[in-house]
PADOVEX-457972 format. One record per residue (C-alpha): residue number from 1; residue in one letter; y, z, x. Coordinates in Angstrom, 1 decimal, decimal comma, padded with zeros to 4 digits. Layout:
BEGIN
NODE NUM A Y Z X
...
***
This chain:
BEGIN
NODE 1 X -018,0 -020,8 -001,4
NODE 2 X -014,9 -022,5 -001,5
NODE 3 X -012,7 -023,9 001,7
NODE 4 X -009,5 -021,7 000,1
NODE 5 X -011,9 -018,6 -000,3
NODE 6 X -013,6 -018,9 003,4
NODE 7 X -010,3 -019,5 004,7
NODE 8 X -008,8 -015,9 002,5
NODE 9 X -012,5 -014,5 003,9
NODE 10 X -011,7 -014,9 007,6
NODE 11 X -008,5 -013,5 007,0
NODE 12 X -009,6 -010,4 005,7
NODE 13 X -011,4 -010,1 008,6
NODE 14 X -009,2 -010,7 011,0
NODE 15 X -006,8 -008,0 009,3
NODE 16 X -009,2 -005,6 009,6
NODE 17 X -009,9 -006,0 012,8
NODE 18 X -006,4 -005,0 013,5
NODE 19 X -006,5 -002,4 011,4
NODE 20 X -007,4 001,3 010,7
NODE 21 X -009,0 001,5 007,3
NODE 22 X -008,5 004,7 005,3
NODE 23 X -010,9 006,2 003,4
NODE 24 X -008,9 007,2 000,3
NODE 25 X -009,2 008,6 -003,4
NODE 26 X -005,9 009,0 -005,0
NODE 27 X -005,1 011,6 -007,4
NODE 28 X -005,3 010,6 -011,1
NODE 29 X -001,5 010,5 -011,5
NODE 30 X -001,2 008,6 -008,6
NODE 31 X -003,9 005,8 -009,6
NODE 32 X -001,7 005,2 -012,6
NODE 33 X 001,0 004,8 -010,7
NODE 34 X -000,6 002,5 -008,2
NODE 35 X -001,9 000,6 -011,7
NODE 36 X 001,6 000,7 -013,1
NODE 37 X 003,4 -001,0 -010,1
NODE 38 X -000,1 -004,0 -009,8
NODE 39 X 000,9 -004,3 -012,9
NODE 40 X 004,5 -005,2 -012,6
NODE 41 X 003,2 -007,6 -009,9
NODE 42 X 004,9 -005,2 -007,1
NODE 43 X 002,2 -007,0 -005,1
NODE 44 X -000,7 -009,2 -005,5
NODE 45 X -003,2 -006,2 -004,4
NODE 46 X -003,6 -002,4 -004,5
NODE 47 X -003,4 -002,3 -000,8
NODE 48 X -000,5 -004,4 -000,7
NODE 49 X 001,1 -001,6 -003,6
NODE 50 X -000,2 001,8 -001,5
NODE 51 X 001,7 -000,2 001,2
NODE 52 X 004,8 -000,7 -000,6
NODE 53 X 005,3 003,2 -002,0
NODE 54 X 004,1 004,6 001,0
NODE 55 X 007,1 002,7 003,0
NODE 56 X 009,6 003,4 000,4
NODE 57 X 008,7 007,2 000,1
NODE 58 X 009,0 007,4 003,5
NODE 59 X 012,2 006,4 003,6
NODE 60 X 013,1 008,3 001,2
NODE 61 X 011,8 011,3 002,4
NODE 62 X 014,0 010,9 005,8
NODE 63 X 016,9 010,3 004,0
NODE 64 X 016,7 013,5 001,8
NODE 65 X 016,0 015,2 004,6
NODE 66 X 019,1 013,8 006,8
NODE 67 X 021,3 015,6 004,1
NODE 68 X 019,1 018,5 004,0
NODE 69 X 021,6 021,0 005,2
NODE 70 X 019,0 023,7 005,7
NODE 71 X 020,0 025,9 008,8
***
């Protein structure tokens, strides 16, 4: 194995030591989205994608909700 590769290897590890891992299957329509945004190079890895949309939904989520007039 490589230095560059032992070096990404440890870091992996170390990331996971820190944190929780999901166990998670998305839905078909939501695979292709994941594939659509790896693909526009939203990030370098699927993790790194899920991460992305998940933050960005969330926002988006509270702010619909923050004019959600609702009483």
């Amino acid at each position: 194995m490589t230095a560059r590769r032992e070096g990404n290897k440890a870091a992996v590890e170390r990331y996971r030591l820190k944190n929780t891992r999901i166990d998670y299957v998305p839905a078909p329509d939501v695979l292709a989205i994941i594939r659509h945004w790896r693909k526009a190079r939203l990030n370098n890895c699927a993790a790194g994608v899920i991460d992305k949309l998940v933050r960005e939904g969330h926002r988006a989520i509270q702010e619909a909700k923050r004019h959600d007039v609702r009483t």
